[in-house]
C-alpha positions as CSV (number, residue, x, y, z in Angstrom):
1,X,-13.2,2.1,-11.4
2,X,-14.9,1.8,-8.3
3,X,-13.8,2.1,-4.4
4,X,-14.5,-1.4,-3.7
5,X,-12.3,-2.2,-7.1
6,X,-9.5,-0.1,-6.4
7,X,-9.1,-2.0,-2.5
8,X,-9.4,-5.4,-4.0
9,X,-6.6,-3.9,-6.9
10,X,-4.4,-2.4,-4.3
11,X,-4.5,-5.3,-1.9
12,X,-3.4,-7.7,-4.4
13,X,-0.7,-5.3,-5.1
14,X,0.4,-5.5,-1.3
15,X,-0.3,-9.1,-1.2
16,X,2.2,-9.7,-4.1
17,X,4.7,-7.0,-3.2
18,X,5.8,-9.3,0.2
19,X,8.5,-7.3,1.7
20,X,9.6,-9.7,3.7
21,X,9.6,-12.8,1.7
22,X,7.7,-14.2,4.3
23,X,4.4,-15.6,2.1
24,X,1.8,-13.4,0.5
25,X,-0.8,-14.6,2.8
26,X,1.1,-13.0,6.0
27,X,0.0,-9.6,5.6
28,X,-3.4,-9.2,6.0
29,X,-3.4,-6.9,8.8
30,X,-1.0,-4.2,7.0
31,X,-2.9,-4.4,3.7
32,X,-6.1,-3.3,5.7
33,X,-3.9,-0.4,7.6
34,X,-2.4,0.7,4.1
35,X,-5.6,0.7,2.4
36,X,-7.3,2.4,5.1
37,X,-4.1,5.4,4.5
38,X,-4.3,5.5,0.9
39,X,-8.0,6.7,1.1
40,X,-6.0,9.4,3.3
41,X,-3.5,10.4,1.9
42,X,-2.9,11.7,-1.9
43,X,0.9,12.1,-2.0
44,X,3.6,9.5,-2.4
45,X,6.6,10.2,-0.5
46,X,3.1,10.8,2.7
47,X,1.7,7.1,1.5
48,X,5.0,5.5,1.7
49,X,5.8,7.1,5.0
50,X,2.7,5.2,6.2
51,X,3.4,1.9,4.4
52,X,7.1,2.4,6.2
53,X,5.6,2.6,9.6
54,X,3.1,0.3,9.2
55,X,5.1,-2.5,8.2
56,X,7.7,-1.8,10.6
57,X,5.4,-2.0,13.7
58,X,4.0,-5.1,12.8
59,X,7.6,-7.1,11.6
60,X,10.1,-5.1,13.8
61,X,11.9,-4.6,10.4
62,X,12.7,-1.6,8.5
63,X,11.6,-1.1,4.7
64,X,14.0,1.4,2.5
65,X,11.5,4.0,2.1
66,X,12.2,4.2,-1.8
67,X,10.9,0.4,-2.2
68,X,7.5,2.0,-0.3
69,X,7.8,5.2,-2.8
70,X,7.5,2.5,-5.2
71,X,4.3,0.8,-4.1
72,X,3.2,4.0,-3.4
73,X,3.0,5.3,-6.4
74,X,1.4,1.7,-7.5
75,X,-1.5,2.3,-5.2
76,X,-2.0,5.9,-5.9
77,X,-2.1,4.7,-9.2
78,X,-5.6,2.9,-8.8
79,X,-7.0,5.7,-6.4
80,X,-6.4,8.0,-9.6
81,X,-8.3,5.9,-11.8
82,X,-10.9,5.2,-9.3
83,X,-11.6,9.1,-9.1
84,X,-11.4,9.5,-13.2
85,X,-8.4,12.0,-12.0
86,X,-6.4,10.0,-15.2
């Protein structure tokens, strides 16, 4: 899988997930800001940190961090794949 594959794969991930039951197409900015992080950051419980604060600056709403653990893991999933590392 490519790097252009995995965003597109991870995005659609984010764009489904929709924390905040407000509509998939309501998070465009975030997506962008956790995709940008996930090409940072290799560990879960660091990812989901990210995802936590991201979300939370743009919605004024707090996320449990195990619900971002979860995506997390999702994501880091596809980064995996994209570098053959599974």
């Amino acid at each position: 899988m490519e790097t252009s594959e995995m965003n597109r794969k991870a995005a659609r991930v984010l764009e489904e997930w929709d924390p905040f039951s407000v509509g998939e197409d309501q998070y465009e900015t975030e997506i962008v800001n956790v995709v940008a992080q996930l090409h940072l950051l290799d560990h879960p419980s660091d990812l989901a940190k990210q995802i936590q604060k991201i979300y939370e600056f743009s919605f004024d709403k707090w996320i449990p961090l195990e619900k971002c653990v979860d995506i997390s893991y999702k994501l880091l999933g596809f980064k995996y794949e994209a570098k053959s590392i599974i």
